[in-house]
C-alpha positions in Angstrom: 0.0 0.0 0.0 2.7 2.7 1.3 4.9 2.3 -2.1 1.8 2.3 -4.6 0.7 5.5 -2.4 4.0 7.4 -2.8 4.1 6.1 -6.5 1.0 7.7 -7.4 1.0 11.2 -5.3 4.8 11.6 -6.8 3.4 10.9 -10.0 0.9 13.5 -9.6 3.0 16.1 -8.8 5.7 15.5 -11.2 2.5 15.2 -14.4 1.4 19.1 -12.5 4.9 20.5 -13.3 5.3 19.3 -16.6 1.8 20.4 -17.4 3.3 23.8 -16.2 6.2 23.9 -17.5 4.7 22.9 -20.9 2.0 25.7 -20.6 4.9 28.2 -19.6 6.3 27.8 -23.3 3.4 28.0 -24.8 3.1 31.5 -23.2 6.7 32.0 -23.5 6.5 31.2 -27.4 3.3 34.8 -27.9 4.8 37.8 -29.2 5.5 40.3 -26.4 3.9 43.3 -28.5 5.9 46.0 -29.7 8.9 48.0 -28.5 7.3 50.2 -25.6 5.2 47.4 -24.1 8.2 45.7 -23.8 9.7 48.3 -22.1 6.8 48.6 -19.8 6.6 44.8 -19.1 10.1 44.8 -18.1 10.1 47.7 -15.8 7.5 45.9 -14.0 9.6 42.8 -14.1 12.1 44.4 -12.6 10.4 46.1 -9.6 8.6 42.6 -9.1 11.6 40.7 -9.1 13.8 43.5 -7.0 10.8 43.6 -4.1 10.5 39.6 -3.7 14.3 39.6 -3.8 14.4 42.2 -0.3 11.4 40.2 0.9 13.0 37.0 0.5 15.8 38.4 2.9 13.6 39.2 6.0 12.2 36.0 5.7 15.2 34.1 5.8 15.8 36.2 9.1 12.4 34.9 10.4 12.8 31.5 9.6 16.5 31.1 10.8 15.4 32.6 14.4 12.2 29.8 14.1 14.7 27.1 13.6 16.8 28.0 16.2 14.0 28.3 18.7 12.5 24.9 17.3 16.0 23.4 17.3 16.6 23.8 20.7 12.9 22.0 22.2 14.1 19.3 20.0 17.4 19.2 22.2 14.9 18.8 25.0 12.9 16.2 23.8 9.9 18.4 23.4 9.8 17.6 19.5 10.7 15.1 16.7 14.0 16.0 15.5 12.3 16.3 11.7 10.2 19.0 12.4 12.6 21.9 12.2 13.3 20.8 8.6 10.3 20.2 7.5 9.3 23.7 8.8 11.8 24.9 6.5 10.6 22.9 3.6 7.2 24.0 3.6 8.5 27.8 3.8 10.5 27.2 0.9 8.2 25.6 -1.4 5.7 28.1 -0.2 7.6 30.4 -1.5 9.1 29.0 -4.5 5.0 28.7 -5.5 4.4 32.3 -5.2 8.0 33.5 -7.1 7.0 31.3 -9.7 3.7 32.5 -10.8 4.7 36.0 -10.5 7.8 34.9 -13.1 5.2 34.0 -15.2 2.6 36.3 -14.7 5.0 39.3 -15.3 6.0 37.5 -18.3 2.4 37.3 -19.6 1.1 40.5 -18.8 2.5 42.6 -21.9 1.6 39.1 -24.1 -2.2 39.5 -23.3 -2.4 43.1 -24.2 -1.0 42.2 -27.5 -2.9 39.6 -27.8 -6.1 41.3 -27.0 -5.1 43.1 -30.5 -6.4 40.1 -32.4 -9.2 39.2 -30.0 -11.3 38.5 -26.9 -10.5 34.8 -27.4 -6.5 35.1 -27.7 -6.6 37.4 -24.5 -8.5 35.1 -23.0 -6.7 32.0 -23.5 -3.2 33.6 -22.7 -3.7 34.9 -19.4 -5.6 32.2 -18.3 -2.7 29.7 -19.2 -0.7 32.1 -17.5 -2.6 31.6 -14.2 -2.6 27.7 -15.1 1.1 27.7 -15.0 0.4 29.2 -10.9 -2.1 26.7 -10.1 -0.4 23.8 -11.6 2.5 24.9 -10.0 0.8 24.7 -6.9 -0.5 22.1 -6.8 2.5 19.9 -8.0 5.5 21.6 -5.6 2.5 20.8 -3.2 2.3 16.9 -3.5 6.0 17.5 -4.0 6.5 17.9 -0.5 4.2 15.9 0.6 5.4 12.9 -1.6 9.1 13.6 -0.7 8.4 13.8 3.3 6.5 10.6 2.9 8.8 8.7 0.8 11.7 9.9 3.2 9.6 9.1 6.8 8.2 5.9 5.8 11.4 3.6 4.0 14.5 5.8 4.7 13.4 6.5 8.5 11.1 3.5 8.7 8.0 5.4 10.4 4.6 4.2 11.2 1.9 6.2 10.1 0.8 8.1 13.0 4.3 9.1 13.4 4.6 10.2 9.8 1.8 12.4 9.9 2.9 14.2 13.2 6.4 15.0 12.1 4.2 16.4 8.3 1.9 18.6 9.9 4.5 20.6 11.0 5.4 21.9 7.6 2.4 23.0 7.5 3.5 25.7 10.0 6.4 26.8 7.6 4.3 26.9 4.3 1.4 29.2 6.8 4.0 32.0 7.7 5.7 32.0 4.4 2.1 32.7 3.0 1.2 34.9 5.4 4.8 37.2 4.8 3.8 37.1 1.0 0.2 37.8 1.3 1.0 40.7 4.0 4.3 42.3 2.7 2.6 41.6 -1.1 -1.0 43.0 0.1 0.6 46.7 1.4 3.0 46.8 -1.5 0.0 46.3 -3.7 -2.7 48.4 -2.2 -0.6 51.1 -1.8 0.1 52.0 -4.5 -3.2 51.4 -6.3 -4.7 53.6 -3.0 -1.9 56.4 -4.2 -1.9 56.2 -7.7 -6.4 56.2 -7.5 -6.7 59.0 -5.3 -4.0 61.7 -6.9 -4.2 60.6 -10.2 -8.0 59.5 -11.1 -9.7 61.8 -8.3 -7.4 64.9 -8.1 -5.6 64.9 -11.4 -8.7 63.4 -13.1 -6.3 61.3 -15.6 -7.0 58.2 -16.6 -6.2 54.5 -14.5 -3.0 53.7 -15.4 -2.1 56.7 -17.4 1.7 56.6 -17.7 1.9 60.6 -16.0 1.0 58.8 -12.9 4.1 58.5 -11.0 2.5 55.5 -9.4 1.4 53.4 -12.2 4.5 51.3 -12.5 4.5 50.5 -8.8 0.6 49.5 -9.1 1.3 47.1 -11.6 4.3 45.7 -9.9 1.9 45.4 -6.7 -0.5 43.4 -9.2 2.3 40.8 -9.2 3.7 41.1 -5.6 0.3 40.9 -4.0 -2.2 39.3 -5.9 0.2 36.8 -7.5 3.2 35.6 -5.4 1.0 36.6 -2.2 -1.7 34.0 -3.8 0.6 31.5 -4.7 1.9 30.9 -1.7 -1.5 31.1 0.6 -2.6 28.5 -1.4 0.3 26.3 -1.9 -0.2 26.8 2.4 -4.6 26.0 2.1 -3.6 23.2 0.0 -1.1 21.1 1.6 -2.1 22.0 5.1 -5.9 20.4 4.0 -3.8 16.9 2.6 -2.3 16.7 5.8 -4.8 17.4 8.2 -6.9 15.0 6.6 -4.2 12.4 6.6 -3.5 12.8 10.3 -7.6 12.2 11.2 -7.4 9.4 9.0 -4.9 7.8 11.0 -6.1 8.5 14.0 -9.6 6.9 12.9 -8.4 3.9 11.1 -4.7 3.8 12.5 -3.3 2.4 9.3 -1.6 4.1 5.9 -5.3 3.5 3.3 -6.9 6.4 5.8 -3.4 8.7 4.5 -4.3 6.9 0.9 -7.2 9.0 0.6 -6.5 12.6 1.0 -3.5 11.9 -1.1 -4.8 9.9 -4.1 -7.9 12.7 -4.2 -5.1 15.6 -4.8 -3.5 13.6 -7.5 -6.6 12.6 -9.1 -8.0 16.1 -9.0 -4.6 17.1 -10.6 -5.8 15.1 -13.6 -9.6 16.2 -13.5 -8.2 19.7 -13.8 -5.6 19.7 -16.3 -8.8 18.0 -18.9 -11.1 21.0 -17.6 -8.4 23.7 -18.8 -9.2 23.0 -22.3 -12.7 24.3 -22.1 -11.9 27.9 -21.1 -12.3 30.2 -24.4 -14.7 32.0 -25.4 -16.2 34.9 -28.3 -15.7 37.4 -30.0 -17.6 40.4 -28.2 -19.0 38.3 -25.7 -20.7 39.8 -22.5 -19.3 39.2 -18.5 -21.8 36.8 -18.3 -20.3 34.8 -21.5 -17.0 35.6 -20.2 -17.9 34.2 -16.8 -19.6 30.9 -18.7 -16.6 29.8 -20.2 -14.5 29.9 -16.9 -17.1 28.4 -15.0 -17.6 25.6 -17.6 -13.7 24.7 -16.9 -14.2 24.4 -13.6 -17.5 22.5 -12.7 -16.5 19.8 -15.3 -13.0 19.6 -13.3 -15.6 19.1 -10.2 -17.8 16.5 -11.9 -14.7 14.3 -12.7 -13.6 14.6 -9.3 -16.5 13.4 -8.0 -17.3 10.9 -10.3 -13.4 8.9 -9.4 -13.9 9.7 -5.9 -16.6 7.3 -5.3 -14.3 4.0 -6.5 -11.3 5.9 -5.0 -13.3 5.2 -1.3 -14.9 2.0 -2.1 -11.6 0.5 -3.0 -9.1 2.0 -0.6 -11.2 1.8 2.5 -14.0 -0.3 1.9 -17.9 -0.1 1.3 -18.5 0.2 5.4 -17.0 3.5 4.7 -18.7 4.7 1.8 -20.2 7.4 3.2 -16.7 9.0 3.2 -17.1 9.7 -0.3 -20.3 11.5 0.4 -18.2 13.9 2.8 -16.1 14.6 0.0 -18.9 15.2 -2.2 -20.4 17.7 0.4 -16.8 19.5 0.3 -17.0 20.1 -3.6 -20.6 21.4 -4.0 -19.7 23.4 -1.3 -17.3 25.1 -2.8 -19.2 25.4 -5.8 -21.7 27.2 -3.7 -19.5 29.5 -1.8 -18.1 30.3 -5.1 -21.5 31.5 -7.0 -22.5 33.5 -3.4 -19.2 35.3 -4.3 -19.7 35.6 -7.8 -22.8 37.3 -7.5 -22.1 39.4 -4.6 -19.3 40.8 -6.4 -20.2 40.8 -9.9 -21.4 43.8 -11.6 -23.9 41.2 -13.9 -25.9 41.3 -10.7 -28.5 43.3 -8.1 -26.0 43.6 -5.5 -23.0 45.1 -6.9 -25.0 47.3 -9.7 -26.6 48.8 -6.6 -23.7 49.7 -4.8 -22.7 51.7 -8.7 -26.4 53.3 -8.3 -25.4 54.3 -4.3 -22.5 56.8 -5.9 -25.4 58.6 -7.5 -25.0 60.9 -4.2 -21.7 60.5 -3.4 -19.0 58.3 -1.8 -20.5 58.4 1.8 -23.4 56.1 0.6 -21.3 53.9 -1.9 -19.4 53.2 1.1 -22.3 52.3 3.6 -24.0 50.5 0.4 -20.3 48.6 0.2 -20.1 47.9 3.5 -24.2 46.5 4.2 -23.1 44.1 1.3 -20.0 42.9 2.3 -21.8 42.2 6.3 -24.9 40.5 4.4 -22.9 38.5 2.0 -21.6 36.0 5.1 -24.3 34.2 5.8 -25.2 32.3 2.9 -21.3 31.1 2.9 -21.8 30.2 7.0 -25.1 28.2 6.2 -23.3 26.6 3.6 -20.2 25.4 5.4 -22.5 24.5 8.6 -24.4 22.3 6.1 -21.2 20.8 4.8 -19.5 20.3 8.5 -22.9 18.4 9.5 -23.3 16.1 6.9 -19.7 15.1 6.6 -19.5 14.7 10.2 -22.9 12.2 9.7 -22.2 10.5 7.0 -18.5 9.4 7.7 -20.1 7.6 10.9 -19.5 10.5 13.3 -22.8 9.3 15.7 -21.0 6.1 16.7 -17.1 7.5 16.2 -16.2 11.2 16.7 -12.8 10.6 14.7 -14.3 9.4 12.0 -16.7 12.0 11.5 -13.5 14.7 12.0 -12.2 12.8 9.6 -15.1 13.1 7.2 -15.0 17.3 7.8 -11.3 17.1 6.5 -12.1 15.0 3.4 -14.5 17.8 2.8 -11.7 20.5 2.6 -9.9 18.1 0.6 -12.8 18.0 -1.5 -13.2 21.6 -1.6 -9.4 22.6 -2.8 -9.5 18.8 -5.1 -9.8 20.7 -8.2 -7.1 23.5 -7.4 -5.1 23.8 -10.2 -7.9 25.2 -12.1 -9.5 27.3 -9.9 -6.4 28.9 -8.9 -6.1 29.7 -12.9 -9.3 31.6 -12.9 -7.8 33.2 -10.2 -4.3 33.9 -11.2 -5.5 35.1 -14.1 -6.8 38.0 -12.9 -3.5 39.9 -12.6 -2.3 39.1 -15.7 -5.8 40.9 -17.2 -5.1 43.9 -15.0 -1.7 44.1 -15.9 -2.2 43.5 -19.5 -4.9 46.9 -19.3 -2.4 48.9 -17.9 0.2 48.0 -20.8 -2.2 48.7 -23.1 -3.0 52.3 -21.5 0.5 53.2 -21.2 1.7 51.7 -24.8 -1.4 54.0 -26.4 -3.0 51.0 -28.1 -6.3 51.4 -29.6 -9.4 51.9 -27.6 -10.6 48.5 -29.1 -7.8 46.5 -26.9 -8.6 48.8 -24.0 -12.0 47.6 -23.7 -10.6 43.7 -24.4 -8.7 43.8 -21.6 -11.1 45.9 -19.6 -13.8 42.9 -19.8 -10.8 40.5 -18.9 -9.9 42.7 -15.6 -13.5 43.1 -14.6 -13.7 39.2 -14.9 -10.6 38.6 -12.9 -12.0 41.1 -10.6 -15.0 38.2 -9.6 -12.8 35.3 -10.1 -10.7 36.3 -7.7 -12.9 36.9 -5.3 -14.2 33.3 -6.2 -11.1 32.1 -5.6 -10.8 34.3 -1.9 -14.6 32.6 -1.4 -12.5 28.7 -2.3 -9.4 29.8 -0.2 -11.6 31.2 3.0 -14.2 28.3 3.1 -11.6 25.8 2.6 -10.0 27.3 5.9 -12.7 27.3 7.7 -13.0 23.2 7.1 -9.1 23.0 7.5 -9.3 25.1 10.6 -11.9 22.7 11.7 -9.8 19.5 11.2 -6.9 21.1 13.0 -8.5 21.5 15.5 -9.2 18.2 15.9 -5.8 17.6 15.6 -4.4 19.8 17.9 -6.5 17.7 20.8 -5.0 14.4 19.4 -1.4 15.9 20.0 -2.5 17.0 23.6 -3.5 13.5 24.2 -0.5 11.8 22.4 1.7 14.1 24.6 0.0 13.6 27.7 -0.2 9.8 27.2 3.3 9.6 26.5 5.2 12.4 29.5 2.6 11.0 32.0 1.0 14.6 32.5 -2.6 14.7 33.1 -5.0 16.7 31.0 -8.7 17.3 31.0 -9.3 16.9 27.4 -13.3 17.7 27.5 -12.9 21.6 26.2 -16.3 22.3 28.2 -17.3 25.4 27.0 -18.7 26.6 30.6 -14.6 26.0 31.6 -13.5 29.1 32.0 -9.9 28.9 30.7 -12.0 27.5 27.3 -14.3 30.7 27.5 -11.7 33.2 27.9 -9.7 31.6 24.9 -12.9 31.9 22.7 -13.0 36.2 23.6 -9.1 36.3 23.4 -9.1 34.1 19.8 -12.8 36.1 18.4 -10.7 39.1 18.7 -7.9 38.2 16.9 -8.8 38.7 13.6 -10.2 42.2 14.6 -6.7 43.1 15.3 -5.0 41.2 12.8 -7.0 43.0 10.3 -6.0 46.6 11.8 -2.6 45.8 11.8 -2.5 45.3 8.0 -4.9 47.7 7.5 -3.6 50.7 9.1 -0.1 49.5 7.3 -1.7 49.9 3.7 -2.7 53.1 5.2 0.3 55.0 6.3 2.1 53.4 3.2 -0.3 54.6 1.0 -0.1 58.0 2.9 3.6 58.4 1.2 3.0 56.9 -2.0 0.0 59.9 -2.3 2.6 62.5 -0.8 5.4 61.4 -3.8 2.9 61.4 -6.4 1.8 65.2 -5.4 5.0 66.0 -5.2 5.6 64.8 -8.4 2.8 66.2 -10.2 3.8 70.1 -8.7 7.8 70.0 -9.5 8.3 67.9 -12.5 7.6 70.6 -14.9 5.6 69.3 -18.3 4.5 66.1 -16.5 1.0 66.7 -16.9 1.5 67.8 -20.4 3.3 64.7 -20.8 6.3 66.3 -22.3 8.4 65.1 -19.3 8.6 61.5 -18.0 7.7 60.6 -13.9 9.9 59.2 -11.7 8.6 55.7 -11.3 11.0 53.7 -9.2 10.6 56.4 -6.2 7.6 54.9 -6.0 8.4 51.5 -6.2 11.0 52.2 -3.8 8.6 53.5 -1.5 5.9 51.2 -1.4 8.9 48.6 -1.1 10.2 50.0 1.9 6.6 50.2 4.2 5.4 47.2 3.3 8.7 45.0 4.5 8.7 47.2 7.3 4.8 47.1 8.1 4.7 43.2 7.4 7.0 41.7 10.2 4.4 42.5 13.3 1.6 40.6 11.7 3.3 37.7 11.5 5.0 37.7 15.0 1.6 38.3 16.4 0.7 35.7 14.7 3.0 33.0 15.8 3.0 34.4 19.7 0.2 34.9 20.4 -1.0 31.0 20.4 2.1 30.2 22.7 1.5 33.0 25.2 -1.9 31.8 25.3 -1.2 28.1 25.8 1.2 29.3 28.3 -1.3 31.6 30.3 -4.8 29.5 29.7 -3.6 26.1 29.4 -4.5 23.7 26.8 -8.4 24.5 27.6 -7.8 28.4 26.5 -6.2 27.3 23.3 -9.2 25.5 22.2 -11.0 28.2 22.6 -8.5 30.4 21.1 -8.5 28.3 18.2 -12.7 27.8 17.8 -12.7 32.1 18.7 -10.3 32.8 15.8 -12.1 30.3 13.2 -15.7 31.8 13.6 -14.8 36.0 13.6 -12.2 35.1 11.1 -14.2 33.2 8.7 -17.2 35.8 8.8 -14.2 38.5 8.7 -12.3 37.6 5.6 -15.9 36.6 3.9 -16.6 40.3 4.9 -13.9 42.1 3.3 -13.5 40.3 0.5 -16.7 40.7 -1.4 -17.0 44.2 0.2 -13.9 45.1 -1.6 -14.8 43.5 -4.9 -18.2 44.7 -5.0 -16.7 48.4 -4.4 -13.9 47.5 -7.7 -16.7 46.3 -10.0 -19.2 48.5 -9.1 -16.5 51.2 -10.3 -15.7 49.3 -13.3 -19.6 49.5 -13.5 -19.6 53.1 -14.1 -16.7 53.1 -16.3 -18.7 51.3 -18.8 -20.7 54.1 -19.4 -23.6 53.8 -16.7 -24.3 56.9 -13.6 -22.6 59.4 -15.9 -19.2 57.1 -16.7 -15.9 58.0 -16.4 -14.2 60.9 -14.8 -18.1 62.0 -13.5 -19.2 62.9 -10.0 -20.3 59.4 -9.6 -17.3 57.7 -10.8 -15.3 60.0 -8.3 -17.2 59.1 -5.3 -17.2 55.1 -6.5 -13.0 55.3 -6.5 -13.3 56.4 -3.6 -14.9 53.2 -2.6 -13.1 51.3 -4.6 -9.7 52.7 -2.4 -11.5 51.8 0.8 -12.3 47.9 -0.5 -8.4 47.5 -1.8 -6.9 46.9 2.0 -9.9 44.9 2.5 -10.3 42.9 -0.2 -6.3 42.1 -1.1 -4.6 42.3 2.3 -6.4 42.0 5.3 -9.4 39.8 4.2 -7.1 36.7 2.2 -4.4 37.0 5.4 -7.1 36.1 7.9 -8.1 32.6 5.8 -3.8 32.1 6.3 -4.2 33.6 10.2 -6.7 31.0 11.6 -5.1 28.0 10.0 -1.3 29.7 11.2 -2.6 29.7 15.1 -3.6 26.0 14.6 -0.4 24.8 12.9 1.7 27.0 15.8 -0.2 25.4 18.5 0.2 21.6 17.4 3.9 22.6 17.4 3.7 23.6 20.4 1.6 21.4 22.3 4.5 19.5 24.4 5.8 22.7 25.2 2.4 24.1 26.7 1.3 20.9 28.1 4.3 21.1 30.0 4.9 24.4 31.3 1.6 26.6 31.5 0.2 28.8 34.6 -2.9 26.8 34.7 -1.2 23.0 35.8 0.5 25.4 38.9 -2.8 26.1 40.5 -5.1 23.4 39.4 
């Protein structure tokens, strides 16, 4: 079983990367367009490559003082001596997922807005290969990892399951702050500029988006790439694997044997498959509308998900039995949830719809009521994701047998997230894709091309606008399930340590326990503050980006007349600067505050920590993420020509929401998905350490 198991997931990551790689030259092989997009493309190559690069840096500081600290409780027998590497490993590839796409993506960008020359369809079918290339990517570095570990654990190190899965979940920490440094530092990069360069140039200056006299332009396209690409890559890279694994350590604990691992595992590699066949259904028309455009994604996609759930069902009957069947029924309950989650997104942020084309009416008097219309959306758009993932938790808890075995209905919840992120490499290509449009309409604006192309890669951004937002909607319901499952897994650990130091533990988590209830206020607030850590960040970065580009605008003499070029890479260099500086306290929070917790409150507070932080979180990262994208396409909404169109009083005041939604919608709401899974992964770390020395066990 354990060599046909690594067999297959190695398998299925190496056929991901050569799907990539083989996609990569077919974008490589486009014609880049002509001399000045080319010049554009590569100065936001450049300031891509040149921010990741000083990023990279600070990280490697992070991680080297984590592997010190984690180093030294393995000296005390507190851990397995494995788990500081594979920390590192799953930082690294992580990382390696992000840098990746955003090679790619940057290399795509100017290829689409030439493209877009000939047609919709060409557009079309080059950015989203670009965004392929991510997901594949992904996905394959993913089962990588995972495959490698296993293979290494199991016949170099000759480990049993349970132990295997212990000493695997722990690179689920490293691939969770990795993401959350990219999503963070990427997120304030990004959204300050695109705050800076909106509010001088389009409101004050009244000049077009991405109008190459805006000093800011180049460093709102690099953000494109920074923040919406490397920053994605590697938060789902971290959803992905950390979902495998969580699974794969309920498994084990419900069936104690490697099939329960089989499952998780063989479902990723499968769904690899089902993916790469639904990629060559995406394209679309000539002049076709957002709901065409939307169509021929979509069509992509729920075929991938049909596949997946028709191999699933002999996938559970043969690896774990018929008694189990119902297993495949959890799984089931994962995918059409996602599918769900992903139409509430869809048309809570999609201008083809009531919610968002009322939001475009609300700037009909002015930006105070776009932002109260934004914000009533954003706050009424959770609960049809929370009934949905309630619905999935219950009935993959039922039917996996959870009535007569609580382990293997935890186990069921964690197939579901497996379900859920099955089909990733594709829906992570609708997602991707998205900043390859955007970038592509700002090449196309700054190269002068034809109004024609413009309004090609216009409909393209305002796609990738929603599918993004589906794929926040995939990422943040799949953490939810994750977060679930790890906290199932986090209890195993307490017991496993407790069993094997001798150190007594009350394991029920009673609510009415006070430690429990004080970790539920202390973790509810969390993502309250998390969010106005990184939000106040994009706001005092963005306060200098607006203070160069004024600047800019009153001593550069012919700017405005365009007879005298900006000075882009102050920008750059700006944005650059606040955003490694802003993006260290996050994370640190991040990973202390579940240890100072454990150590204050016991194991009992950080249960509740954990169960605090999953609810607020999930109905906070919901929140802000189709707030944000209903304020961006409501704004696109009136640049098609609706409420008076562009540069009208109503398109002012609609910027101006559309500024608000930016720190909302691409760096505090996707960090919090990455923040509630982080505290989990940090306290399973951790257990022996709290179990062992916390205030608590003193007095009690």
């Amino acid at each position: 079983m354990e060599k046909w198991l690594a067999i297959a997931t190695l398998s299925g990551a190496v056929i991901a990367l050569l799907f990539a790689v083989v996609t990569a030259l077919k974008v490589l092989k486009a014609p880049e367009g002509n001399d000045k997009m080319k010049k554009i493309a590569s100065s936001i190559r450049q300031g891509a490559n040149a921010f990741l690069k000083r990023q990279y840096k600070v990280v490697v500081i992070f991680f080297a003082c984590i592997f010190a600290v984690l180093g030294v409780m393995t000296a005390f027998g507190l851990l397995s001596p494995f788990v500081p590497f594979a920390f590192v490993t799953g930082g690294f590839f992580s990382a390696l997922s992000g840098f990746i796409g955003m090679k790619i993506a940057t290399a795509a960008n100017s290829r689409t807005a030439n493209a877009c020359i000939k047609g919709l369809n060409p557009g079309l079918r080059i950015a989203f290969s670009a965004g392929s290339v991510m997901g594949f990517t992904v996905v394959g570095l993913g089962l990588l990892d995972i495959s490698v570990w296993f293979i290494l654990l199991r016949f170099v190190f000759h480990l049993d399951a349970s132990a295997i899965t212990s000493a695997m979940l722990t690179f689920g920490m490293g691939a969770s702050c990795m993401a959350l440094f990219a999503r963070v530092g990427g997120g304030i990069f990004t959204k300050a500029a695109d705050v800076g360069a909106d509010l001088v140039g389009k409101v004050e200056a009244g000049i077009p988006e991405d109008d190459p006299r805006n000093p800011a332009v180049i460093a709102d396209n690099v953000g494109d790439n920074v923040g919406d690409v490397a920053g994605m890559g590697a938060d789902l890279y971290e959803s992905y694997v950390g979902s495998v694994i969580s699974a794969s350590a309920l498994g084990v604990v419900a069936f104690s044997g490697f099939h329960a691992m089989a499952v998780p595992m063989l479902l990723a590699a499968v769904g690899i498959l089902c993916s790469i066949v639904g990629t060559f259904l995406v394209r679309t028309k000539e002049g076709a509308t957002q709901k065409d455009l939307l169509k021929s994604l979509s069509r992509g996609t729920n075929f991938s998900a049909v596949l997946i759930a028709l191999i699933s069902f002999p996938l559970v009957w043969f690896t774990l039995g018929k008694d189990h069947i119902g297993l495949y029924f959890a799984i089931l309950a994962g995918l059409v949830a996602g599918v769900l989650i992903g139409q509430s997104t869809e048309y809570y942020t999609s201008d083809s719809y009531k919610p968002t084309r009322s939001v475009s009416a609300d700037a009909e008097t002015g930006s105070a009521t776009v932002i109260i219309g934004g914000l009533s959306l954003g706050m009424l758009s959770t609960a049809l994701p929370i009934v949905i993932v309630a619905v999935a938790v219950i009935i993959s808890f039922f039917v996996s047998g959870g009535a007569g075995s609580a382990s293997l209905g935890l186990y069921g919840i964690s197939l579901a997230a497996v379900g859920m992120l099955s089909t990733l490499g594709i829906t992570l290509a609708t997602d991707a894709y998205g900043p390859v449009a955007d970038n592509a309409g700002g090449i196309a604006q700054m190269a002068g091309l034809d109004e024609e192309v413009r309004e090609r890669t216009d409909a393209l951004d305002s796609l990738g606008n929603t599918t993004a937002a589906t794929g926040k909607g995939f990422a943040i319901g799949s953490a939810a399930l994750t977060a679930l499952a790890l906290m199932a897994s986090y209890v195993d650990k307490i017991k496993e340590v407790s069993a094997s130091s001798g150190i007594a533990v009350d394991t029920t988590f009673d609510l009415m326990n006070p430690l429990v209830l004080i970790g539920v206020f202390v973790g509810g607030c969390l993502p309250f503050v998390f969010a106005a850590l990184t939000m106040s960040s994009v706001g005092r970065a963005a306060r200098s980006v607006v203070i160069e580009v004024r600047r800019q605008f009153k001593e550069i003499i012919g700017l405005m007349d365009g007879n005298a070029d900006p000075d882009y890479a102050s920008c750059v260099d700006l944005c650059t600067k606040a955003s490694l500086r802003e993006m260290v306290l996050p994370t640190v929070v991040a990973v202390a505050v579940p240890v100072i917790v454990g150590m204050i409150l016991g194991p009992q507070g950080v249960v509740g920590m954990l169960g605090g932080a999953t609810v607020t979180g999930f109905l906070m990262a919901i929140f802000m993420s189709n707030s944000g994208g209903a304020w961006d396409n409501a704004k696109k909404h009136i640049e098609s020509g609706v409420h008076g169109g562009k540069g009208s009083e109503p398109h002012k005041a609609a910027v101006v929401g559309d500024t608000v939604g930016d720190p909302f919608k691409d760096t505090a709401g996707p960090s919090i998905n990455i923040l509630i899974k982080l505290l989990s992964m940090v306290s399973i770390v951790f257990a022996a350490l709290v179990l062992k020395f916390n205030l608590p066990s003193l007095f009690f």
